[in-house]
N, C-alpha and C positions, 0 to 999 in steps of 0.2 A: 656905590650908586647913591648921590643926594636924594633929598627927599623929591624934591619936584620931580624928576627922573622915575625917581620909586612911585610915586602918584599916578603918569602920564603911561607907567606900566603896566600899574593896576588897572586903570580905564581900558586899555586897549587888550585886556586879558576878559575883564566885564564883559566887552562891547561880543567876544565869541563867544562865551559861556555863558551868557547870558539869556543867550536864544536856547538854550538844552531844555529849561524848562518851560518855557515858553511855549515852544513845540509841545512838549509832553503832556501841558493842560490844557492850550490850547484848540488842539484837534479833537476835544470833546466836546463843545457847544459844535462841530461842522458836520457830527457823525449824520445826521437826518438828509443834512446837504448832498453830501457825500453820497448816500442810498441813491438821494434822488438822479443825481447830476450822473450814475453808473447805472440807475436802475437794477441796483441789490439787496435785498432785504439786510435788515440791522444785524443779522448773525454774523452776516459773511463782512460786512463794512468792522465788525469788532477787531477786525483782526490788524486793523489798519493802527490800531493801540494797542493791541498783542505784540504785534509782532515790536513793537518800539521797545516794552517794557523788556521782552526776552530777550532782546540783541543786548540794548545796554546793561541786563546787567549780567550777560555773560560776556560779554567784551570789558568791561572796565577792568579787571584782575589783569587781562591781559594786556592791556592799553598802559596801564602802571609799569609791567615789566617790562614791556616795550619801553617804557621814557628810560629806565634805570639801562636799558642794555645801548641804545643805538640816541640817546640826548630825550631830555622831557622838551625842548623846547623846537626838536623836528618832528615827532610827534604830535604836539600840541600843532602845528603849522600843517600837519597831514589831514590832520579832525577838520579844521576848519576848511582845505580842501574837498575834503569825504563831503561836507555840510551843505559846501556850494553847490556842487555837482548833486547832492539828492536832492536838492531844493528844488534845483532847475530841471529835476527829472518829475518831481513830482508835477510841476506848473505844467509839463507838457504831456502827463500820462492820459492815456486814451482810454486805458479800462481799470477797473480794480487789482486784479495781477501786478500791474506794473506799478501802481501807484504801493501797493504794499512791499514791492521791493526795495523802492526807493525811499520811502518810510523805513526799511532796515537800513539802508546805508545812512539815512541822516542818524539814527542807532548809532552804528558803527563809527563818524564821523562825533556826536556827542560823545561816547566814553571815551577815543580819545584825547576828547576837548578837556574832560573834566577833572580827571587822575592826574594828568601834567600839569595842567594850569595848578594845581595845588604845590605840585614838586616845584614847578619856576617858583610860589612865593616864596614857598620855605630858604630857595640858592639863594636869593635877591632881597630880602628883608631881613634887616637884623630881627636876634630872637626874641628882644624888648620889644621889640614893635608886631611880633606875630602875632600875638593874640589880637589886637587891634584891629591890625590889615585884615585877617580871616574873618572876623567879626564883621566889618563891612562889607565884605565880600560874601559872605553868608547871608547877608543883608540882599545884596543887590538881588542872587538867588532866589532868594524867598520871597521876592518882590516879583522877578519873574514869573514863578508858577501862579502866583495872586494874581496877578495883570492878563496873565493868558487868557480864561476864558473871555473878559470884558475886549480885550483886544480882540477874539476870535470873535465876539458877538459884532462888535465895529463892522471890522471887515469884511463879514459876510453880509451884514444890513446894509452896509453902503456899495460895496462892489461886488466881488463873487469870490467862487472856490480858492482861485486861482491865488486871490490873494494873500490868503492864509499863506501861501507859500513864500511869495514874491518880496515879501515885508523882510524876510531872512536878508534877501541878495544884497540890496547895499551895506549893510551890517558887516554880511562874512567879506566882503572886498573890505570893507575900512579895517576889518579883523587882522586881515590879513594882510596886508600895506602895513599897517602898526605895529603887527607881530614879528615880520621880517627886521623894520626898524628897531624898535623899541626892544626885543625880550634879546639879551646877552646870551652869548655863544659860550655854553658851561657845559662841564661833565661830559663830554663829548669825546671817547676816548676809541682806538683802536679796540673792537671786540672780537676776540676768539670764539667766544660762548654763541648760540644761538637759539631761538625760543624753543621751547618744548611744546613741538606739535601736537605730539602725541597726547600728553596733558592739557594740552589745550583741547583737543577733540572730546578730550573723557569731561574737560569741566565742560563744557558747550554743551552737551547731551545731560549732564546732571542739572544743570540749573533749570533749563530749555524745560526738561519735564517734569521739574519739581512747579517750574510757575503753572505750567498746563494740569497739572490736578491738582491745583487750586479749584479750576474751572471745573463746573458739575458735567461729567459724560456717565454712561453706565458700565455698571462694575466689572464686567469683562477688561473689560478697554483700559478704566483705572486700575485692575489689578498688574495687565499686562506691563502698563507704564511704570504701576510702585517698585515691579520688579527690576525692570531694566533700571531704572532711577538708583535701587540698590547695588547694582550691579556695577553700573558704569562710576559711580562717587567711592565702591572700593577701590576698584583698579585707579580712579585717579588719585586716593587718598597714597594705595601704593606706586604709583608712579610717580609722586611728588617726594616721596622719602627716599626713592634712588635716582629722580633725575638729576644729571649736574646741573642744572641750570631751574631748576622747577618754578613754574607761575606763582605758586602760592609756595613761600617756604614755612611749614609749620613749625622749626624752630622757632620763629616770630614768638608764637605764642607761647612760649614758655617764660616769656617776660608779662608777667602779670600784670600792669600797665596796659600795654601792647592787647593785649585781650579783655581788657575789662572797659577798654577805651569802643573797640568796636562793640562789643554786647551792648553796652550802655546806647550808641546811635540806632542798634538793632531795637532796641525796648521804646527809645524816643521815638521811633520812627514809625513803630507798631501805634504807638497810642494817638500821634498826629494823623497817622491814616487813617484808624478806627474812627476819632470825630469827623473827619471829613468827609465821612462814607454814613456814618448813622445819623447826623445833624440834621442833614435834610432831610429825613424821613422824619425824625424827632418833630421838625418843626412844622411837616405838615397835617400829622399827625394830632399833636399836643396844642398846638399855635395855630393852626389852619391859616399858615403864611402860602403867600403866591409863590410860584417858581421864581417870579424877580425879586418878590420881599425875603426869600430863604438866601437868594443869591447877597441880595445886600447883605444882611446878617452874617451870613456866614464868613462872609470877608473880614469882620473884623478879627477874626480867627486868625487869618490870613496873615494882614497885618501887624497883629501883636507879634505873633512868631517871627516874623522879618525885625521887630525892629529889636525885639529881644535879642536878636543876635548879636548887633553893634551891642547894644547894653553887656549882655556877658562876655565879649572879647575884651569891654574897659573892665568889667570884675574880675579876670582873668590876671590882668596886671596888679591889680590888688591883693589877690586872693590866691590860691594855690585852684590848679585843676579840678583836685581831687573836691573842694570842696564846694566849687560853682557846680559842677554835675550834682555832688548832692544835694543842694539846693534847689535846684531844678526839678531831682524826681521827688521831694518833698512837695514841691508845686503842684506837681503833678498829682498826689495824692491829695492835695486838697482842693484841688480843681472838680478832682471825680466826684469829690463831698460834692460838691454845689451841684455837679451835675445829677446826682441824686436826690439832691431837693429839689432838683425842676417839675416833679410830678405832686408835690405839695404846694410849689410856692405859685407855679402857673405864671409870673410873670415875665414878659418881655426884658425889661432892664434886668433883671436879674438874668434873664439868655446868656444878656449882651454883658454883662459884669463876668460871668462864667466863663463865657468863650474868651473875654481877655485877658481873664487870668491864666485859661488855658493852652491859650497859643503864646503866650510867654512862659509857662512851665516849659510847651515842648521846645522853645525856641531858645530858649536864657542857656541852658548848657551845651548848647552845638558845637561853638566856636573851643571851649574849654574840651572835649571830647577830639576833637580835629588836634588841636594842638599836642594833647597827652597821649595821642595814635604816631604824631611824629614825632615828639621828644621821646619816644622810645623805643629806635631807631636812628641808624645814620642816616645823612644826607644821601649818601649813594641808594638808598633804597626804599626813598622817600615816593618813588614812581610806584612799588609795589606795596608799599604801605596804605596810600589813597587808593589805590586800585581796590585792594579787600577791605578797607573803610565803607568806600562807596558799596561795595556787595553787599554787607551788612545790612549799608543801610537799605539796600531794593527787598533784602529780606524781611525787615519789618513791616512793610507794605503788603509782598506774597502773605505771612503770617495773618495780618488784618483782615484780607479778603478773606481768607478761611475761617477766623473767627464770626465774620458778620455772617458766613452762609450758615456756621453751625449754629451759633446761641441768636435767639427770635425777642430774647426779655434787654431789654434798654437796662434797667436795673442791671442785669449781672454782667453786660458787658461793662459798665461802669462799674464795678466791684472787680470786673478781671483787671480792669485799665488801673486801676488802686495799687491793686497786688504788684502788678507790672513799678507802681513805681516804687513798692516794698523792696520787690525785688534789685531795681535799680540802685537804691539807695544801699544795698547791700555789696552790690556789684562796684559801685563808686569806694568801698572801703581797700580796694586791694589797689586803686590808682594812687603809686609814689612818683617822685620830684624824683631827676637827680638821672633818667633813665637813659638818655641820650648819652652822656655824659660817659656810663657805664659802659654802655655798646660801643662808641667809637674808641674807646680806651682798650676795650676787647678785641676789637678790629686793628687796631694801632699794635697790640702785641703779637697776635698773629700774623700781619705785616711784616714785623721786624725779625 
């Protein structure tokens, strides 16, 4: 495939995946909307964000094996169907019920927009140019979830509920007209094998109730849930070691790469969530900023991390994997410095110096992480590779909210978010070159 080809690809892979986070931040400036327009108090409208974060990030594992078993690029074209159709269910929902089912299918329909679209770059881009492409495309991303709420504010000031939804529809049609044209018919083979249900249900009930006691209920209820949570993650950890066909295969992680690749988006992901979640309080607190002066501020957050990505997919071609991630949790660690001076130094430009340091620490090693998750790996399993990537990374996020309910001192979660990149930076010494390479050489023997 030429470059301009390879370009007109990458847009029309954007132009669907590019609503996943969109969606996901977006439906948080509409939540009041939302109460009002159902007449439901904010408990019950939460669920309308529950329920998104719990589908997608028990569907994505499976969404990946799905692209490796039956094509990443009819999968990818399924998501974006799944996306239209909740779109148009949500514009036309009548009560709350409905509007949260269909919030699960646009779920459903994101994870598997998101695990494949990563598999098609990897078949379609040379490997000189993957860090690159990922890098911009990591970009456009990050730029989504930044856009969302301002876009969600837009549309609710100028038109209504509805529209939040409606702005998806022409999107997923060009998505999908493009998608059909534009993504090449690869990997696409006769399959014998077929998903494991059964492991699918065991991981569904583990994640499902690992994010729900995040959420504070009482201790009856949370015990009953730790249990079954323990219960249902043995049987599927041993339902994966005998299925033929298992979602998650943990031989994976026996390649140290391969695991130290996800940990590491796991650790990033923990410390971009924890600022995005204690900043505004920080700021209203310390700075006695408005909700729209915290909202500006914080975006630069936002934005450093988007463009730090394009930045570390060109360090990536310079630089080996292993050591743009450790540069990044070094960032990381010296971001949390500053944010530890904010309660001496009390200035504003100092925030805003802080937070741009900081959303380029969690930002600068994404693309380098993404890439050292599929060079260690073949292509054939590149769909389940991003599928437990993308897990990872929803668990950094679950882990955040539970930290901010537990620790109340600004100080020690900034001393934890440190540690977090001590530990990163430790976690980045066992990522080696050379791992792809290794594995389909392995796969090539066994073949033969």
């Amino acid at each position: 495939m030429g470059k301009h080809k390879e370009l007109i690809l990458i847009i029309s892979l954007l132009i669907g995946t590019f609503l996943v986070p969109i969606n996901s931040t977006m439906i948080a400036v509409a939540l009041s909307t939302i109460s009002a327009h159902f007449n439901e108090p904010l408990a019950n409208i939460s669920w309308v964000v529950t329920i998104y974060l719990i589908v997608m990030a028990v569907t994505q594992p499976i969404a990946g094996k799905l692209g490796d078993l039956y094509g990443n690029r009819n999968i990818y074209l399924w998501g974006v169907v799944f996306f239209l159709i909740a779109s148009l269910g949500c514009i036309f929902s009548t009560n709350l019920i409905s509007l949260i089912i269909f919030r699960s299918l646009q779920a459903v329909g994101g994870a598997l927009l998101t695990p494949n679209t990563i598999a098609i770059i990897r078949y379609v881009v040379p490997k000189e140019r993957l860090p690159k492409v990922l890098g911009i495309f990591g970009m456009g991303m990050g730029l989504g979830a930044a856009i969302g709420p301002l876009l969600g504010s837009i549309l609710l000031e100028n038109f209504n509920l509805e529209a939040i939804f409606w702005v998806n529809v022409p999107f997923l049609f060009l998505a999908l007209i493009s998608g059909i044209v534009m993504i090449p018919k690869f990997n696409v083979k006769k399959q014998t094998s077929t998903l494991d249900i059964q492991g699918s249900i065991y991981l569904a009930i583990s994640i499902s109730l690992l994010i729900l006691l995040t959420h504070g209920m009482e201790f009856t209820k949370a015990l009953i849930m730790g249990i079954i949570f323990i219960l249902s993650t043995i049987l599927f950890i041993k339902r994966e070691n005998t299925a033929e066909n298992p979602i998650i295969d943990f031989s994976l992680f026996k390649n140290s790469t391969f695991t130290s690749a996800n940990l590491s988006i796991m650790l990033s992901n923990f410390v971009m969530y924890v600022i995005l979640l204690i900043m505004p309080l920080l700021m209203k607190a310390q700075f006695h900023l408005s909700t729209a002066q915290t909202g500006i501020v914080l975006s630069v957050f936002s934005i450093s991390m988007s463009l730090s990505g394009w930045i570390g997919g060109l360090l990536n071609n310079k630089f080996s994997s292993k050591k743009v991630i450790g540069f990044s949790f070094a960032m990381i660690i010296f971001s949390n410095i500053l944010f530890l001076s904010l309660e001496n130094v009390g200035s504003i430009l100092f925030l805003i110096a802080a937070l741009i340091i900081g959303g380029f620490s969690t930002g600068v090693g994404l693309t380098s992480m993404q890439v050292a998750s599929l060079d260690s790996v073949s292509k054939e399993q590149s769909g389940t590779a991003s599928g437990i990537y993308s897990t990872f990374r929803y668990f950094g996020s679950i882990i955040s909210s539970t930290l901010i309910a537990l620790v109340t001192s600004y100080n020690y979660i900034f001393i934890i978010l440190g540690i977090s990149g001590v530990v990163g930076l430790l976690v980045a010494r066992s990522i080696k070159s050379g791992s792809q390479d290794m594995i389909s050489s392995n796969n090539s023997s066994a073949k033969a």
